[in-house]
C-alpha positions in Angstrom: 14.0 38.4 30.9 12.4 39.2 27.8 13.9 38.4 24.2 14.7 40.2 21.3 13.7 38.1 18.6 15.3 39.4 15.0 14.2 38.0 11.6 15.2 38.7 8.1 14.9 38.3 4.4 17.6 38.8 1.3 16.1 39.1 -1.4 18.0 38.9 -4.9 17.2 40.1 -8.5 19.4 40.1 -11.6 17.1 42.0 -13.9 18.1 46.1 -12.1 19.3 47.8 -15.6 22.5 48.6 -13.9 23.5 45.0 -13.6 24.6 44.0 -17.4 24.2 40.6 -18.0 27.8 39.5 -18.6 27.8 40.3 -14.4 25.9 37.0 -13.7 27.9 35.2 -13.0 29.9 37.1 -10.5 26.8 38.4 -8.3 25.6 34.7 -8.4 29.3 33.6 -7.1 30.0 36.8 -4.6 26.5 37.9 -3.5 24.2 35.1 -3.4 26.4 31.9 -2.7 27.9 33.4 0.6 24.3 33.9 1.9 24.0 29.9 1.1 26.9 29.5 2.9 26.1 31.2 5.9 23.0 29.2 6.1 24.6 26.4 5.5 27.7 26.5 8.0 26.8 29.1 11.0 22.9 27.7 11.6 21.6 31.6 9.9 18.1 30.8 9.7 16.9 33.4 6.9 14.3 34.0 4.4 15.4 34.1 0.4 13.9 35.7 -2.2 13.8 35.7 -5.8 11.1 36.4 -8.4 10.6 33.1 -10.8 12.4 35.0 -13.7 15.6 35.4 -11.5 15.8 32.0 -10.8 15.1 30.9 -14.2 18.5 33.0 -15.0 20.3 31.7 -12.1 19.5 28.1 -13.0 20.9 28.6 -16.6 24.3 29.7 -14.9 24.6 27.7 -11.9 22.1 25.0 -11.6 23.8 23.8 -8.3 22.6 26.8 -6.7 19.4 26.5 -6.9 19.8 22.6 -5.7 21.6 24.1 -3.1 18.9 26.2 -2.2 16.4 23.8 -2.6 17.9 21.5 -0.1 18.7 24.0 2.4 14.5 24.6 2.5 14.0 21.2 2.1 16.4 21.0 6.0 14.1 23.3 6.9 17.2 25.3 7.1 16.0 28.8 5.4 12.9 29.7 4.2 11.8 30.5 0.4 10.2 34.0 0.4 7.6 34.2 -2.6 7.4 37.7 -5.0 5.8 36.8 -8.3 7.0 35.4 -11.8 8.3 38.9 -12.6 9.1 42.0 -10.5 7.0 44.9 -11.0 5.3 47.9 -9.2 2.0 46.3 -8.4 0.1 49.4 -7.6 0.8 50.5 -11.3 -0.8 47.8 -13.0 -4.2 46.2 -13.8 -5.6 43.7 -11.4 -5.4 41.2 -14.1 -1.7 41.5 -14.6 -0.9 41.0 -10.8 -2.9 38.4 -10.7 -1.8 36.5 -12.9 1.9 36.7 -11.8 1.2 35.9 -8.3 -0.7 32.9 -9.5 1.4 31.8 -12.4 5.3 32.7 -10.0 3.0 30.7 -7.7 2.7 27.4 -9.6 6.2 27.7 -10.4 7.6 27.9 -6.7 5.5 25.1 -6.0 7.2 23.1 -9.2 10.4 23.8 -8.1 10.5 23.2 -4.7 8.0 21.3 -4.4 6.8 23.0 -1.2 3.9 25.9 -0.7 5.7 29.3 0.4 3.6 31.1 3.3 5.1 35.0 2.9 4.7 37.3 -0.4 7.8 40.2 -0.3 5.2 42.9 -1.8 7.5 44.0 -5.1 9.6 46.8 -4.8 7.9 47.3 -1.3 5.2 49.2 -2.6 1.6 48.3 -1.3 -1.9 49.8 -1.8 -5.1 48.2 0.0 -6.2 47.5 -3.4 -4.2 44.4 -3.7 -5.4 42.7 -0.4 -7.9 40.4 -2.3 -5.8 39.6 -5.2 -2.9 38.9 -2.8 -5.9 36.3 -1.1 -7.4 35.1 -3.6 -4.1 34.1 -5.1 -3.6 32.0 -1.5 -1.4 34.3 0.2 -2.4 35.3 3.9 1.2 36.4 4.8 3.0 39.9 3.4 6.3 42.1 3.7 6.0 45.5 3.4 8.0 48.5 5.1 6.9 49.6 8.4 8.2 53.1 8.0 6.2 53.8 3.9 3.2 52.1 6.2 3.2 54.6 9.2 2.7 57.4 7.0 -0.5 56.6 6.3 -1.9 53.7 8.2 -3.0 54.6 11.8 0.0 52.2 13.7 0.0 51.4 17.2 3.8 52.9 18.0 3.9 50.7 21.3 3.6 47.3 19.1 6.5 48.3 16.8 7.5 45.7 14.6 4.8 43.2 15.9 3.0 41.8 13.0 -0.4 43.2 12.2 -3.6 42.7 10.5 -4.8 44.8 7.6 -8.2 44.4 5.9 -10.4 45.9 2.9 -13.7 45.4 3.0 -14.2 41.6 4.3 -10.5 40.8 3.3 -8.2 40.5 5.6 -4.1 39.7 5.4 -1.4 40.0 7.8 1.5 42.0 7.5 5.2 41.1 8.7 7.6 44.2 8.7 10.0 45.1 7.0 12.3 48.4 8.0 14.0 50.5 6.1 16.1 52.0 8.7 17.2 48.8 10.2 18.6 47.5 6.4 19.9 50.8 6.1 22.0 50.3 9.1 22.5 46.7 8.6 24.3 47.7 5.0 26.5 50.5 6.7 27.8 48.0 9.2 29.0 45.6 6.7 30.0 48.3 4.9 32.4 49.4 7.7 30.6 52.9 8.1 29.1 51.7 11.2 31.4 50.3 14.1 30.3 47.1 15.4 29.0 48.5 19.2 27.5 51.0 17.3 25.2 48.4 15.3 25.1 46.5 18.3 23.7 49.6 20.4 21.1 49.7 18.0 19.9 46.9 17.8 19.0 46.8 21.1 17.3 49.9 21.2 14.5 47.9 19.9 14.3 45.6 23.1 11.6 45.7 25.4 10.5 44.9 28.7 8.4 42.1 27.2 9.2 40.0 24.0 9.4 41.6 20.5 10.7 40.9 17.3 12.9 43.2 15.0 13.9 42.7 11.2 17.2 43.4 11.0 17.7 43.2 7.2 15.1 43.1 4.3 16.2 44.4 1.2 19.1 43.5 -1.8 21.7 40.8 -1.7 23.4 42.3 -4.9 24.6 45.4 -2.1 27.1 42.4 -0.7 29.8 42.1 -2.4 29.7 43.1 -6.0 32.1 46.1 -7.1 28.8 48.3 -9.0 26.4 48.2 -6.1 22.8 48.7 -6.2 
């Protein structure tokens, strides 16, 4: 019988102008803690993301957090996700810019948890082929972009779905894990309660096949869960 094989990431970031600063604390405590503890007590293997300036605000409110997280990884019990020293819109800015913060978010992940990441969430999700070398060059072979912005324009094979892919420029080459922004959609209206659970359930396993494939069933904001101004 072939398997269904479902991955995700939750990635977090305190600097959205709708999140004033005095509400911290309380995303850190209702959004990003319970994801710990999932991890922690029901054996949710996930990916976690934060840019480097995130977690420099996080450590300055909760330091046990991010030892928390660090040990979790360290139990090769989640994964960290890498996204840069700051979030930005990649495409919008000079080559020199996103290089350096891959490179510089880089040497910090590495500082902090002492450990190299091996997947790049592309900022806000928006990719152009332009940044395939700098991506590279800054030791990344693995990316997360959304499968439906990609299908617009790249020429995808429908049958593979959500099976990762190879994309090159010139002699670069990366590969691509997918993201969905349907699925995450869906995911957040069945915690929300909009979406019954057999509902959710029925599709999920619309993406099952006659042979094994792999689904992401949630890739997008932790600060959704949770907090009472939403993003």
């Amino acid at each position: 019988m072939s398997k269904l094989l479902l991955y995700s990431i939750f990635h977090g970031n305190l600097n959205y102008s709708s999140i004033p600063k005095e509400s911290f604390h309380e995303i850190i405590d209702s959004c990003y803690w319970p994801i710990l503890d999932a991890v922690k007590n029901f054996n949710f293997k996930t990916g976690i993301e934060f840019s480097m300036n995130t977690l420099k605000k996080i450590h300055k409110i909760d330091p046990l957090f991010i030892e928390e997280l660090k040990n979790l990884i360290k139990q090769k019990k989640c994964e960290f996700i890498f996204s840069g020293k700051e979030q930005i819109i990649s495409p919008l800015v000079p080559k020199e810019i996103n290089e350096r913060n891959l490179i510089d978010g880089f040497n910090e992940t590495k500082r902090i948890f002492s450990a190299r990441p091996q997947i790049a969430y592309v900022h806000e999700q928006i990719f152009s082929n332009g940044l395939i070398p700098i991506y590279l060059k800054s030791k990344f072979k693995n990316i997360m972009i959304i499968y439906e912005t990609a299908s617009q324009t790249w020429n995808l094979n429908k049958k593979q779905n959500f099976s990762p892919i190879k994309i090159k420029s010139n002699e670069w080459r990366l590969n691509v894990i997918w993201n969905s922004r349907n699925a995450y959609q869906n995911f957040q209206k069945y915690v929300s309660g909009e979406t019954k659970k057999h509902a959710y359930l029925d599709f999920i396993l619309k993406n099952k096949k006659s042979e094994d494939a792999c689904f992401p069933f949630y890739g997008s904001d932790m600060e959704i869960f949770g907090y009472k101004n939403p993003v």
